[in-house]
N, C-alpha and C positions, 0 to 999 in steps of 0.2 A: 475980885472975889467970885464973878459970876464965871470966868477964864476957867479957875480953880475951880468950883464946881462941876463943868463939863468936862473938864480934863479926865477929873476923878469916876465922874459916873459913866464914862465911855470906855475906863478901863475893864476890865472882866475877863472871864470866859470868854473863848469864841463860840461863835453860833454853829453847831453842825445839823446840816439837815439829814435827816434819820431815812433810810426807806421803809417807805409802805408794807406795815408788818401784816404777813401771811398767817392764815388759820392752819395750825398744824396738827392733822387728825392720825391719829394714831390707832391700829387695832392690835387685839391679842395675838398672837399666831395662833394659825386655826389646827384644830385637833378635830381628826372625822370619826365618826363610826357609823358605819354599814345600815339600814334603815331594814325595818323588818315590815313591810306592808302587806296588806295580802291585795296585791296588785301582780300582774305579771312581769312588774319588772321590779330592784332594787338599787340603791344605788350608798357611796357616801356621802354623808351631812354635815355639814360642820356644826360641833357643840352650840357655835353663838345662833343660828337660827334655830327659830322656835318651826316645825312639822304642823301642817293643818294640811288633813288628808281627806277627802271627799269621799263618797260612793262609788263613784266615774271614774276613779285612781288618776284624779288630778289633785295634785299637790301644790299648797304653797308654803315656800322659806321665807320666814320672817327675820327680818334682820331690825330687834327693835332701835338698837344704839346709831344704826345708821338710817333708819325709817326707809327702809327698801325692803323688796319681795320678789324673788325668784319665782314665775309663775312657772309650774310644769304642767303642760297637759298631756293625755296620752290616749291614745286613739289605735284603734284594731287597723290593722289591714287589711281592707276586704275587696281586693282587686282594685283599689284605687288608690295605690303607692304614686303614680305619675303624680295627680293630682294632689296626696298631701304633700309631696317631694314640691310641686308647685306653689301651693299654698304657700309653705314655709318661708320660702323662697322669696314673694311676692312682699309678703310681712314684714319682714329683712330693707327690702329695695325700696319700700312704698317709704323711709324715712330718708332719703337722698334727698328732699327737701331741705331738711335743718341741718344733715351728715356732713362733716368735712369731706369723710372718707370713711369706707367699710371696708374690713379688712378681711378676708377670708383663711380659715385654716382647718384644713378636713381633718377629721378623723376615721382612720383606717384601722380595724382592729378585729382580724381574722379570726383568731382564736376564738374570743368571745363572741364574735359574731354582730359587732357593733361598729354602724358606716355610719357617718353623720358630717358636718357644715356646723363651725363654730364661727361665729361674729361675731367681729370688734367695732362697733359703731362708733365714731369720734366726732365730737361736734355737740351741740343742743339739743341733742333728737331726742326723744323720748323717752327710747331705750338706748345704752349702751352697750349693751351683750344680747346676742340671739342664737340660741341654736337648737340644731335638728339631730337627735339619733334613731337609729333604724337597724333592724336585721332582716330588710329587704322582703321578708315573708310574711311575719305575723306582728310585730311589733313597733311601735312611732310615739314616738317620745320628741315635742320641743318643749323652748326654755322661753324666759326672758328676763329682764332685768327691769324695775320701775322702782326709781323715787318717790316720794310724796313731795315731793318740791321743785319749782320752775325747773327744768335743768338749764343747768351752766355748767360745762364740763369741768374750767379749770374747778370751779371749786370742791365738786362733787367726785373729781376726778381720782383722791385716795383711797375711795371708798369703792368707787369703779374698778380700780387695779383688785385691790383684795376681793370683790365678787366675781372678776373674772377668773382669780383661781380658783375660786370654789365650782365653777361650771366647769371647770377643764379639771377638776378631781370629778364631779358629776359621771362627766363623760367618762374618764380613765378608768371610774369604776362600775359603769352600768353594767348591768347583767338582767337575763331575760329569766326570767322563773317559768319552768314546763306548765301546762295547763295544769297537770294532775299534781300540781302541787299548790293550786291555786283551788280547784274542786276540793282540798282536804279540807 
């Protein structure tokens, strides 16, 4: 009888071990429109970030859904392009600490008059996106990318891709505003 019992209770389903289910984050596709500041420069925005605009025409994008913030800051040029071209730069580098890898990709754009350094930080660093625009005379504009939480790439990492498009529409769309359109 005890035969028959084991027999019976060993029959079943097989066992399958299941893999380690991933968090799958998902966002809207982004819809920009054009930012109207009275700052000397404008740019596009994406609908999901909420605009907090300061005095100093430094901006920040709020992304509540993904608890991250695009800093922008922007700064005159007053003969000391080398140095904020430096600066930028140093800001970028000084994360080769926790970075697997930074990934560099310029942006050259004659017409509009906008040169810049966009970066792809990869790894646990702080920020995963930085970058620099300029029209080498009057105007300097960076960026950066911060969560509110530890960073861990992989996990933060969908959220990473979708911010980094919005900084490469940022850039594609910057444009500098005249002064005397700024004095109206």
């Amino acid at each position: 009888m005890l035969l028959l019992l084991l027999v019976t209770a060993s029959c079943g389903e097989e066992v399958f071990i299941k893999p380690e289910a991933k968090l799958r984050l998902e966002y809207p596709q982004p819809s920009y429109q054009m930012t109207q500041l009275d700052c000397p420069y404008n740019f596009a925005k994406n609908d999901q970030a909420k605009i907090e605009a300061r005095p100093d025409c430094w901006v920040n994008l709020k992304y509540p859904r993904m608890n991250a913030t695009i800093y922008l800051t922007y700064l005159p040029i007053e003969d000391n392009l080398d140095s904020l071209l430096r600066d930028a730069q140093k800001l970028t580098y000084d994360h080769t600490v926790k970075a697997n890898e930074i990934l560099e990709q310029p942006r050259v754009d004659s017409i509009n008059k906008v040169y810049g350094m966009f970066y792809m930080i990869n790894g646990n660093a702080a920020t995963q996106s930085q970058f620099y625009a300029t029209d080498s005379l009057k105007h300097f504009v960076t960026g950066s990318v911060y969560f509110e939480a530890k960073p861990n790439f992989d996990s933060i990492f969908p959220a990473v891709s979708y911010l980094r498009g919005d900084i490469r529409r940022i850039m594609e769309s910057l444009n500098w505003r005249s002064s005397t359109a700024i004095e109206k």
